[in-house]
Structures are given as C-alpha cells and as structure tokens.
MIRODO-569922 format. One line per 3 residues: number of its first residue (from 1); their letters; for each residue x, y, z of C-alpha. Coordinates in steps of 0.1 Angstrom, whole numbers, plus 2048, in hexadecimal, padded with zeros to 3 digits. Each point is the difference from the previous one (the first is absolute). Example, Ala and Ser with C-alpha at 12.3 -4.5 7.8 and 13.67 -1.06 7.14 Angstrom:
1 = as = 87B,7D3,84E  80E,822,7F9
END
This chain:
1 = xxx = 800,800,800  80C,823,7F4  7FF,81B,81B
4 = xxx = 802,825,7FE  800,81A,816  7E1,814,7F9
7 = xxx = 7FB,7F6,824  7E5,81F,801  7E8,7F0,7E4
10 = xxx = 7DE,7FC,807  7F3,7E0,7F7  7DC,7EC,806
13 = xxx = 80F,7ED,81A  806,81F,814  7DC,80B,7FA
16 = xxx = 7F7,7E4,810  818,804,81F  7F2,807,826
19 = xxx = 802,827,80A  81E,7EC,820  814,7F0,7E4
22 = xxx = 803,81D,7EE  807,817,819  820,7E3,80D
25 = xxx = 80D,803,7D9  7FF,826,802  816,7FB,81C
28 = xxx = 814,7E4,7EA  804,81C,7E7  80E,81A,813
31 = xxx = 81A,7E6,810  80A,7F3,7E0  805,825,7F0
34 = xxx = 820,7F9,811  807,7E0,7FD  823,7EE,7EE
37 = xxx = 7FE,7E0,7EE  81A,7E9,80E  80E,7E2,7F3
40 = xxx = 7EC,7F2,81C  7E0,80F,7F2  809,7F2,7DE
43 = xxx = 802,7E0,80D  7DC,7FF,810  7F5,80C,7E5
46 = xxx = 811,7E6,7E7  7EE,7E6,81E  7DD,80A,803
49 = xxx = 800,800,7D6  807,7DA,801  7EF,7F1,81D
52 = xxx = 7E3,80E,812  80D,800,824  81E,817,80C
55 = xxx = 807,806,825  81C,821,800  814,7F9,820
58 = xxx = 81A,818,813  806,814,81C  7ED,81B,810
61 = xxx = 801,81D,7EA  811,7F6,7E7  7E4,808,7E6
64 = xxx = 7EE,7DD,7FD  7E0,812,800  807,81B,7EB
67 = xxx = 80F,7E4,7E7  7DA,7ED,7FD  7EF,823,801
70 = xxx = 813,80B,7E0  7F7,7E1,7EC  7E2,7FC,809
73 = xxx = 7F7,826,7F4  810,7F4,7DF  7E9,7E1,7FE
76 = xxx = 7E0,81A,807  808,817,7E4  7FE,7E5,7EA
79 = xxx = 7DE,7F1,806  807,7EA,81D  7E8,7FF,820
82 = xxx = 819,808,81D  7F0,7F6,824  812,80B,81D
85 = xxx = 7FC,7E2,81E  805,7FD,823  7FB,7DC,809
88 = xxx = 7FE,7DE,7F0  7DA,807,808  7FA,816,7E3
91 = xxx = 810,7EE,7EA  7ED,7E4,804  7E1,810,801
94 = xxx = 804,811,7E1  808,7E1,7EE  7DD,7FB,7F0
97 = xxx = 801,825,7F3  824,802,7F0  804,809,7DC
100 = xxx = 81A,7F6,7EA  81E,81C,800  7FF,805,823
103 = xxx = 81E,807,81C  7F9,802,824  820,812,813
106 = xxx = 801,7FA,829  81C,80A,81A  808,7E9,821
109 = xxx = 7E8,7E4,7F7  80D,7ED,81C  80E,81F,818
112 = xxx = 814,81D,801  80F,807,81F  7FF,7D7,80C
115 = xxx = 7F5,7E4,7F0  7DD,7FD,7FD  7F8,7D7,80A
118 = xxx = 7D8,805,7FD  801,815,7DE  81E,7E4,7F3
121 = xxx = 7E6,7E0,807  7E4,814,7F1  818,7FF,7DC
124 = xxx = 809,7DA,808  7DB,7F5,802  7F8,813,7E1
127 = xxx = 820,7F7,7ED  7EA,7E4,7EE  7EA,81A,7F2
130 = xxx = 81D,81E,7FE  80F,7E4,7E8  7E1,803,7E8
133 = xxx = 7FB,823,807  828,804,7F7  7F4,7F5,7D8
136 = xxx = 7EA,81B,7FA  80F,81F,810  821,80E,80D
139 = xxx = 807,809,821  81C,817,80A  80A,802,828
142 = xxx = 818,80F,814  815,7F0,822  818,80A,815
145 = xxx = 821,7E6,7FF  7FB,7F9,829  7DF,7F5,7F8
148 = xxx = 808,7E5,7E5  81B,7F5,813  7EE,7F5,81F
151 = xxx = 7FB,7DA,803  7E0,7FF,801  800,805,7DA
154 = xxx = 7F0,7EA,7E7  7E8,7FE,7DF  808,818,7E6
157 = xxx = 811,819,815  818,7E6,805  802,7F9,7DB
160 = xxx = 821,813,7F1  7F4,805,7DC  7E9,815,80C
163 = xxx = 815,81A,818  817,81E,7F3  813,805,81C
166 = xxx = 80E,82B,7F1  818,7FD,81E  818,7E5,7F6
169 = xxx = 821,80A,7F1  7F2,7F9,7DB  7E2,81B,805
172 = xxx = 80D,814,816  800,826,7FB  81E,80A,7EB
175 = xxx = 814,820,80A  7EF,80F,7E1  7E1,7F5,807
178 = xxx = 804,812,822  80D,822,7F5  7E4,7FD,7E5
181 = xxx = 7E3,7F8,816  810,81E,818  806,81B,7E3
184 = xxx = 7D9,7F5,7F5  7F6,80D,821  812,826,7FB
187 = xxx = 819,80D,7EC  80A,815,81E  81F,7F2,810
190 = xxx = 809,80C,81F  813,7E9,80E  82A,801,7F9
193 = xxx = 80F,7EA,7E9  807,7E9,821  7E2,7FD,80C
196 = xxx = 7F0,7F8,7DA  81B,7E3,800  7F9,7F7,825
199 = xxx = 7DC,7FC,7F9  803,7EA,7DF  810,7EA,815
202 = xxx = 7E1,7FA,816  7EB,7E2,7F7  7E7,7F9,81D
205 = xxx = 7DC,813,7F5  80F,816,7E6  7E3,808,7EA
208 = xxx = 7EA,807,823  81E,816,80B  7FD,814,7E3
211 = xxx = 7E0,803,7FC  7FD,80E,827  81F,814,7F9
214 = xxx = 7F3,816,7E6  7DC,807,810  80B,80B,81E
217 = xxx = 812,821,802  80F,7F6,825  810,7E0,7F5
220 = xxx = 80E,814,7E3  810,815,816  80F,7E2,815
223 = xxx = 80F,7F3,7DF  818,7E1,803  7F6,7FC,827
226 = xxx = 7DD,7F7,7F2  80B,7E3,7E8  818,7ED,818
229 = xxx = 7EA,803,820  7DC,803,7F1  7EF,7F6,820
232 = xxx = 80E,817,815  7F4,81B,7E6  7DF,7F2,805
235 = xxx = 801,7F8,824  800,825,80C  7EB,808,7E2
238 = xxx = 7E5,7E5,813  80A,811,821  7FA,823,7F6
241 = xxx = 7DA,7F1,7F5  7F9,7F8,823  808,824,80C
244 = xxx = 7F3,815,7E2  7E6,7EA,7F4  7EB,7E9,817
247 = xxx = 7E9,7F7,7E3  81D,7F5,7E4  815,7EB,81A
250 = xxx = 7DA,7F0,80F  7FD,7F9,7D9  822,7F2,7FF
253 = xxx = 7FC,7E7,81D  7E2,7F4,7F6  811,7F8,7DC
256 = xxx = 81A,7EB,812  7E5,7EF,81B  7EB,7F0,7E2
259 = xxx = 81E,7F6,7EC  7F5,81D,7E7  7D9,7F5,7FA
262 = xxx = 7EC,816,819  7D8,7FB,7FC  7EB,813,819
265 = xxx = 7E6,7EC,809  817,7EE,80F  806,816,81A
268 = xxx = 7E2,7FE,807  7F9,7D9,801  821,7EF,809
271 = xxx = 80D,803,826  825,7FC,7F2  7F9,81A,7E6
274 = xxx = 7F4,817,81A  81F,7FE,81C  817,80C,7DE
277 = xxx = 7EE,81A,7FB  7FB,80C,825  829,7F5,7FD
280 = xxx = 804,818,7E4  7EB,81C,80F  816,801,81F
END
C-alpha cells in the first residue's frame, strides 16, 4: 500500500468518525507537526504493511507512542478507519462491526507504570478470537520494555515477530536523528556548542526531553541541567504546584492514584476510590 502524506485529507471514513476520535487525532496532528521519521519508524511502518499485528516496544519516552500515532494518521488519510482502544474489551466488541481497511492503535494494553496481570489474562482468553480478528484488521500497540520483560509474559505479546523493540542498538536514535528531532523543535539554539554535544549524547527519553524542553520557557532557561537531571526539573516544578496551585497538583495526584484513568463516579461508588481522593485533597 502507497502512503502519502496528505495526512489533513478529508475522506468518508472521517465523516463517519465520533466527535472523541476526532478531537484525539486533532491532538495526533498537532504532535506529529513535529515529529521525525526514524529508522525505527520506517521499520514499523515496513511491519504493519506485511502483517496485521505490530506491538512498538521501548523505553519510557522514547517516542513509541508518537511512532503508532504518526502511521496511523497516514493510514487515515488514505481511507482507512482508525479506532483508538483502551482494552482488549473494545476490541472484541467491535468485532462484528469492523470493515475491511481498518487499524485500531492502543498504548499499555497490558500496563504502564507495572504490569497489568488482570488486563494481560483478559488478552490470553481472547487470544483464540484476537487470532481471527488478527486476519481482518491491523492493530498497532504501544509497551513499555519493563513490561514485556516481566515473566509473567505469554500469547502474542510474547511472540517476537510481532515487537519493534526502537531502543535496541539497531533502532536506536542516531546522533542525527537527535539533533534533527531537537532542531525540529526550534531553530533557536541557545545552548553553547558544549552543551549541544553534551546533550546528543543523552539517550534515556530524548524525544519527551525535547519536547518538554522547548514548551516551557523555565526549562529553557535551565538548559543542559534540564536534559541530564529531568526529574529534578520536574520535581520542584510538582512542588511549586502544591504551593501556587492546590487545584493543578490535586489534578496531578489524582493522575498518578488511578494509574492515569480517573472516572468520577467512582469517587462516588468505590470506598478505595474515595480514601485517594480524600488522600489527594489533603
């Protein structure tokens, strides 16, 4: 299949998009506007053309989301149906509905921050249908290495033809790659020729780094400091949020509490639920 990158075109598929999955490839949009195509990238891309199922694996930040993101905008503007997923669930429930040309694209299907055991048996006593499903449309996820690795690991997340792992010394972001995914960000270097070399030299969460970097006018101004100690950047950042802004850092607990997925009836209903939020109020 051809691709080009009229990712913008409006086809019927999009006309028959939901008002939410627009609205999430709006946001697709604006990330990819600055996004590189790596030889990692490439390689998903040569992947998901010949087999239906590719699961992009690396660290956090290293752009494994971004990577799925981009391709799948590139499938959309050419007709395809792209479904953005959350759980095995929807996959499955959707089955009877699918049309040929379709992609679904998910991040963490089996956990982000740990491994996930009741999301990873709910893919292992589907894997029978996934298998059938796997003939009809592709599916493009996202997983952090940790998470892959853990032993509890089977089924087709265990299956290596199926995982890109963009952090092995094959994939890997290239020193060009770098500086071009840094100069795509601004063309205004402040930094001294030093610090430009000490920074290309920095592998862990690079794409994230820059990305935060260049929208932030304080991390700017802490320079190389922010790239080789990120989380103490951020760790006063969080602190200053619990001093200037009880609302944001509230917010921010809550995030980390329900792992990212925060419904509010739940708050209401579960007696767990509530204790993290009175946690996060105090």
């Amino acid at each position: 299949m051809e691709i080009d990158n009229d990712y913008g075109k409006t086809t019927n598929k999009s006309k028959e998009e939901s008002i939410v999955d627009r609205t999430i490839f709006e946001q697709w949009q604006q990330d990819n506007n600055l996004f590189i195509s790596t030889r990692a990238c490439k390689k998903v891309e040569q992947l998901i053309k010949n087999q239906n199922l590719v699961i992009v694996a690396g660290h956090s930040g290293s752009g494994k989301s971004a990577i799925i993101q981009h391709i799948a905008l590139k499938y959309r503007s050419q007709g395809w149906t792209v479904k953005p997923i959350y759980e095995v669930r929807e996959l499955i429930n959707d089955c009877l509905l699918i049309q040929s040309k379709t992609l679904f694209v998910l991040n963490d299907p089996i956990g982000k921050e740990a491994f996930d055991e009741i999301s990873h048996d709910s893919w292992r006593q589907n894997e029978e249908k996934l298998k059938a499903l796997f003939k009809k449309v592709k599916v493009l996820m996202s997983c952090r290495n940790y998470i892959l690795s853990d032993a509890r690991i089977a089924g087709i997340f265990a299956n290596k033809s199926y995982i890109v792992d963009i952090n092995n010394n094959l994939l890997k972001l290239s020193d060009d790659e770098k500086e071009t995914i840094f100069k795509k960000h601004s063309f205004v270097n402040k930094l001294s020729k030093d610090e430009f070399a000490a920074i290309m030299k920095i592998d862990a969460y690079f794409p994230l780094l820059c990305k935060l970097y260049f929208s932030n006018a304080t991390y700017q101004n802490d320079g190389l400091k922010f790239f080789k100690k990120p989380a103490v950047v951020l760790e006063e950042e969080i602190r200053n949020f619990r001093k200037a802004s009880k609302e944001k850092y509230c917010a921010l607990v809550l995030l980390v509490l329900f792992n990212s997925v925060i419904c509010v009836n739940d708050f209401l209903q579960e007696e767990t639920s509530k204790r993290k939020y009175k946690h996060a109020l105090s």
